[in-house]
TITORMAR-742255 format. One record per residue: residue in three letters; x, y, z of N, C-alpha, C in turn. Coordinates in Angstrom, 1 decimal, padded with zeros to 4 digits. Each point is the difference from the previous one (the first is absolute). Last residue first. Layout:
// TITORMAR-742255
+-------+--------+--------+--------+--------+--------+--------+--------+--------+--------+
| kolke |    n_x |    n_y |    n_z |   ca_x |   ca_y |   ca_z |    c_x |    c_y |    c_z |
+-------+--------+--------+--------+--------+--------+--------+--------+--------+--------+
|   Ala |      X |      Y |      Z |      X |      Y |      Z |      X |      Y |      Z |
...
+-------+--------+--------+--------+--------+--------+--------+--------+--------+--------+
//
This chain:
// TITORMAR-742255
+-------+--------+--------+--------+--------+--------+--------+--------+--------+--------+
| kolke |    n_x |    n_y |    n_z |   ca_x |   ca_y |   ca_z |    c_x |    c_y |    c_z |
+-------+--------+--------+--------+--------+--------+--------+--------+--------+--------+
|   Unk |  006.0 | -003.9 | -013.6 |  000.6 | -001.1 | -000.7 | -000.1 | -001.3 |  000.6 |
|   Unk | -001.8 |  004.0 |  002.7 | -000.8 | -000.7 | -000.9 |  000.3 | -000.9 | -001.2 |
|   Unk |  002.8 |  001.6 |  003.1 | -000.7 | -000.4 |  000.7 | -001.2 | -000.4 | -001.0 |
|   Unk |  003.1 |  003.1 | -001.2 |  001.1 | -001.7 |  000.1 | -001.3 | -000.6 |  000.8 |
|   Unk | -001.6 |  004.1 | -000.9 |  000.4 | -000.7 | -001.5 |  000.7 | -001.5 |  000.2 |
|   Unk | -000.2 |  003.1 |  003.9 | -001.3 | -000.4 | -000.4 |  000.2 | -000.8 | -001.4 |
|   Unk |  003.9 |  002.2 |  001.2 |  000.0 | -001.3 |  001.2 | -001.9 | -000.9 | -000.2 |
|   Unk |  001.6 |  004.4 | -002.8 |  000.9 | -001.2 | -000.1 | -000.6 | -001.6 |  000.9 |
|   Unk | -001.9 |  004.5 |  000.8 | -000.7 | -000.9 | -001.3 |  000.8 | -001.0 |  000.0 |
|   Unk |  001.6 |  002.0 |  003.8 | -001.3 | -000.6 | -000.2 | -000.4 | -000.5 | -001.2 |
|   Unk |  004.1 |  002.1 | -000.6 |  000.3 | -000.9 |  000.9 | -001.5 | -000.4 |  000.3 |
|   Unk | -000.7 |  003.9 | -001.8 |  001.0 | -001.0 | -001.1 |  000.3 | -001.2 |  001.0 |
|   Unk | -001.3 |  003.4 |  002.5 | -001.4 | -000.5 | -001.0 |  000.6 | -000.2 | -000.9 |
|   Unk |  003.2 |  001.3 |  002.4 | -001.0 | -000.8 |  001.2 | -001.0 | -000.7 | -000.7 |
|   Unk |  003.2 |  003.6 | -002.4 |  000.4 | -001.1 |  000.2 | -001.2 | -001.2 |  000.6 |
|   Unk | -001.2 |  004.0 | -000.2 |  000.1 | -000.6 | -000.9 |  000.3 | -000.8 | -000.6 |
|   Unk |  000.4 |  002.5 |  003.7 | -001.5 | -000.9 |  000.3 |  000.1 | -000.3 | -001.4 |
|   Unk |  003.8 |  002.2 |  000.8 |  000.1 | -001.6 |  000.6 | -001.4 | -000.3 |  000.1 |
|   Unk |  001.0 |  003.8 | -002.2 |  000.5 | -001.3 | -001.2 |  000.1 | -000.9 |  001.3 |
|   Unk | -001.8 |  004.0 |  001.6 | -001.0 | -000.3 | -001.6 |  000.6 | -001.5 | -000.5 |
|   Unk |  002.4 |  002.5 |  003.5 | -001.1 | -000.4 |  000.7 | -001.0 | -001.2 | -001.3 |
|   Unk |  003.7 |  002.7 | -001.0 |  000.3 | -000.9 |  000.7 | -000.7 | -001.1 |  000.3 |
|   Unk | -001.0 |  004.2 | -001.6 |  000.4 | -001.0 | -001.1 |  000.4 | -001.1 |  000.3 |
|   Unk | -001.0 |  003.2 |  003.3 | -001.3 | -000.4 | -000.7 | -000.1 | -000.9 | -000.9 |
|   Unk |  004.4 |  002.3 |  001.5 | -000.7 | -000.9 |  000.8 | -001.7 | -000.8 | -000.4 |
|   Unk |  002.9 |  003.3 | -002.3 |  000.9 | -001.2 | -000.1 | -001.2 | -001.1 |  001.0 |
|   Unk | -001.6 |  004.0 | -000.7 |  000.1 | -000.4 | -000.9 |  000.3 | -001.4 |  000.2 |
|   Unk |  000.5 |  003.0 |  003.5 | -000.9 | -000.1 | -000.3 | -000.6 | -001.0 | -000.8 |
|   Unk |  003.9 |  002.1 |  000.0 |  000.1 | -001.1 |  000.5 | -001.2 | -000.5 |  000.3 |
|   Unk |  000.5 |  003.9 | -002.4 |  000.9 | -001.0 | -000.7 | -000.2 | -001.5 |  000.8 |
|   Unk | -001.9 |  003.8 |  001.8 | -000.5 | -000.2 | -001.0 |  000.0 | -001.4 | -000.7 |
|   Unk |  002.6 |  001.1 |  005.1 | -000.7 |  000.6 | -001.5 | -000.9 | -000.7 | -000.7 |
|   Unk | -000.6 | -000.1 |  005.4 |  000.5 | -000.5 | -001.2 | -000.1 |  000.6 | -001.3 |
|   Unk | -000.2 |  000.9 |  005.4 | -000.2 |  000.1 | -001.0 |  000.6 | -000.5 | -001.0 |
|   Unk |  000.1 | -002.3 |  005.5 |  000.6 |  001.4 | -001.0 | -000.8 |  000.3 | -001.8 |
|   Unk | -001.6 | -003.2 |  003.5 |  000.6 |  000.9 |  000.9 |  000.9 |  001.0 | -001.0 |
|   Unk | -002.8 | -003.6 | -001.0 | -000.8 |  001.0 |  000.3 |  000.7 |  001.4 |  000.4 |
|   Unk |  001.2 | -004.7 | -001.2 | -000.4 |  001.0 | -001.6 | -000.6 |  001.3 |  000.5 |
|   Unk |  001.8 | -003.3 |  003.5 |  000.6 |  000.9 | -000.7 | -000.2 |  000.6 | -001.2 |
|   Unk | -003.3 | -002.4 |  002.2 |  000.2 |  001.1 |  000.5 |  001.3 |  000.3 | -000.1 |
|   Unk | -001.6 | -003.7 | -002.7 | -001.1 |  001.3 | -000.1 |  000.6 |  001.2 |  001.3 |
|   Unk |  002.3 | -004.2 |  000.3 |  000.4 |  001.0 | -001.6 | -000.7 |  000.8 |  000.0 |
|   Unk | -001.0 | -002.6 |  003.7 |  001.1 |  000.9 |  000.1 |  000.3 |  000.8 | -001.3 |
|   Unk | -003.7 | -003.0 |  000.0 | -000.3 |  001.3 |  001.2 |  001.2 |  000.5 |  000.4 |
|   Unk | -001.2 | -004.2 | -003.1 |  000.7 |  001.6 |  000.0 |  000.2 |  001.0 |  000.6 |
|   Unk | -001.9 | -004.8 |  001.0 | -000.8 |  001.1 | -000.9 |  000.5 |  000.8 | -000.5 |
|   Unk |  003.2 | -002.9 |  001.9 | -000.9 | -001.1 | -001.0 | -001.2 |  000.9 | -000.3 |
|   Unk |  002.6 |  001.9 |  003.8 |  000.8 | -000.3 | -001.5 | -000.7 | -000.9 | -000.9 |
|   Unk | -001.7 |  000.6 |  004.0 | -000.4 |  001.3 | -000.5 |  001.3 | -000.1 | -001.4 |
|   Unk | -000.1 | -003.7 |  002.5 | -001.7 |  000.4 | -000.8 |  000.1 |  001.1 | -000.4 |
|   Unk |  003.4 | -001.4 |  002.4 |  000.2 | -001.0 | -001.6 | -001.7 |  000.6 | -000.2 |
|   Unk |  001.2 |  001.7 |  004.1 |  001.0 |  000.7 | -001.0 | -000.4 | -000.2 | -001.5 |
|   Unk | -001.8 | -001.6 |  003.8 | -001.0 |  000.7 | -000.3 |  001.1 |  001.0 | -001.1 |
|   Unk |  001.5 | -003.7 |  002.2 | -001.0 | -000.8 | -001.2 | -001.0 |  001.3 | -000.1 |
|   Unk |  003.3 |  000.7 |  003.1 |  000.7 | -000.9 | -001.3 | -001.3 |  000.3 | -001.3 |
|   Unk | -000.9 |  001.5 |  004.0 |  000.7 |  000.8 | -000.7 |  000.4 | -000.5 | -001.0 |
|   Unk | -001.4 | -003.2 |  003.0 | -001.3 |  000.6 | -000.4 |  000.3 |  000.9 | -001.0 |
|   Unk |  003.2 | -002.1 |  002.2 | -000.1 | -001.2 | -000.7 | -001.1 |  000.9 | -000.8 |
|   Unk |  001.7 |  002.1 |  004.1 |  000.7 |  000.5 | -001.3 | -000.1 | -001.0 | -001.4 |
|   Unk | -002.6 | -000.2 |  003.9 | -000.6 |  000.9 | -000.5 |  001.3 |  000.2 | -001.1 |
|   Unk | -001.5 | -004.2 |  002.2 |  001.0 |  000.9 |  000.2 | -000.3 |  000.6 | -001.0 |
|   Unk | -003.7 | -002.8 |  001.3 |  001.6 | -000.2 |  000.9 |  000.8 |  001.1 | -000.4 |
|   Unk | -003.8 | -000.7 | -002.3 | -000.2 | -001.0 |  000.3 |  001.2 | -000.2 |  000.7 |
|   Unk | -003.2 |  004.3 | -002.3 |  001.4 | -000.4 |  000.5 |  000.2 | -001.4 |  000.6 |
|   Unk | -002.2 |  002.1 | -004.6 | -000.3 | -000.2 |  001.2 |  001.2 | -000.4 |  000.8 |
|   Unk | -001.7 |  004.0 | -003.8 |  000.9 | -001.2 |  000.3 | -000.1 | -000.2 |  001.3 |
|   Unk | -002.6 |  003.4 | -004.1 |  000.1 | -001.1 |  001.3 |  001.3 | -000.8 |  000.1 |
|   Unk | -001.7 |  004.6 | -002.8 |  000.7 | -001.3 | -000.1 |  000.1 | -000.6 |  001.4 |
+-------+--------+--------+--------+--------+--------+--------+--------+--------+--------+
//
């Protein structure tokens, strides 16, 4: 990941913070650092399953208003 400096390097941190928070690259390395049960495992994947689910209901929705 790149970031350019244009004067002050703590303006660069800044904006090399909000990028690495807008790919996840913080949540994926606390999922890393301790083991997860089974149970939670679960919870999480299901998590994961009903918001792209959500996402692709809100698209169809938004496409359907678009072609009305």
């Amino acid at each position: 990941m790149e970031v350019w400096v244009n004067g002050s390097v703590d303006k660069a941190l800044l904006i090399l913070k909000r990028k690495c928070v807008r790919e996840g690259l913080f949540r994926s390395l606390t999922q890393h650092v301790a083991a997860l049960s089974p149970g939670e495992k679960r919870r999480r994947k299901h998590a994961q399953h009903m918001t792209r689910m959500a996402r692709s209901r809100m698209r169809q929705q938004s496409a359907e208003a678009r072609r009305s």
